[in-house]
C-alpha positions as CSV (number, residue, x, y, z in Angstrom):
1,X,0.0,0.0,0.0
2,X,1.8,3.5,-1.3
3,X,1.3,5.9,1.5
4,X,0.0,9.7,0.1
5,X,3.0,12.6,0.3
6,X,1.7,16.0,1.7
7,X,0.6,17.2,-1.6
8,X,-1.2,14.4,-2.7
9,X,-3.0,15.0,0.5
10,X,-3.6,18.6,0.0
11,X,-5.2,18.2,-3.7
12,X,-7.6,15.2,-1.9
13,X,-8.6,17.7,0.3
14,X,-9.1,20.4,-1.9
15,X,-11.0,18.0,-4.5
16,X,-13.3,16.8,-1.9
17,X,-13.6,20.4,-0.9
18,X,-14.9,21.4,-4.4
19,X,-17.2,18.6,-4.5
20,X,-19.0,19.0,-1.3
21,X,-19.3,23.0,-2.5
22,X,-20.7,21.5,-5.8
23,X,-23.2,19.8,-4.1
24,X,-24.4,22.0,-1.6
25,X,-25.0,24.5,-4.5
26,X,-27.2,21.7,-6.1
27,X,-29.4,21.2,-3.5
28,X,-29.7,25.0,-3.2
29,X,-30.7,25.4,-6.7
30,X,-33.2,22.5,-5.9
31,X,-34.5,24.1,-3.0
32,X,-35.0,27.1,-4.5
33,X,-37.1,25.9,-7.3
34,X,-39.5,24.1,-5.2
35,X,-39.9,27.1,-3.2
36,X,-40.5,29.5,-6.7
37,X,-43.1,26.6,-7.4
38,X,-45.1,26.8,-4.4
39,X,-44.6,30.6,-4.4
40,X,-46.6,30.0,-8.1
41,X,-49.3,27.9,-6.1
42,X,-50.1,30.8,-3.7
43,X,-49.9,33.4,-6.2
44,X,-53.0,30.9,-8.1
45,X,-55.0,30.3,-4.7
46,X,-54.5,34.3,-3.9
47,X,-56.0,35.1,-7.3
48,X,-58.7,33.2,-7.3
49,X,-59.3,34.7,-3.9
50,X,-59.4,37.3,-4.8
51,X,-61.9,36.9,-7.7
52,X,-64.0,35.6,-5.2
53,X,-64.3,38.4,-2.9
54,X,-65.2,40.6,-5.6
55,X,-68.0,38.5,-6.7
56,X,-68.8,39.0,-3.1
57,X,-68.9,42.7,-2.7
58,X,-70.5,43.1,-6.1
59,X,-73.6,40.7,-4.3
60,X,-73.3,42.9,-1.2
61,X,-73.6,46.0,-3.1
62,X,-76.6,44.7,-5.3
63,X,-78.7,43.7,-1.9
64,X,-78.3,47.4,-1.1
């Protein structure tokens, strides 16, 4: 078994470094999108609220 010199060591360390960096920043870019797709969802339900309550007041006004 060859044993690993200082700066084979050092490059291992930066490599796995860089990888976990990589990674980190894919989950991020995951995370993100979910979040921009529920953020979508909300924006869907708080229109259609929104429609709703003005069929509301247009009622309320009519009875008047």
């Amino acid at each position: 078994m060859a044993t690993l010199g200082l700066s084979e060591l050092t490059l291992l360390v930066i490599v796995g470094t860089l990888a976990a960096i990589v990674y980190a920043l894919r989950v991020l870019v995951m995370m993100e999108r979910r979040i921009a797709n529920m953020e979508g969802h909300v924006e869907r339900v708080a229109k259609r609220i929104y429609k709703e309550e003005l069929k509301i007041e247009k009622l309320a006004r009519k009875k008047r």
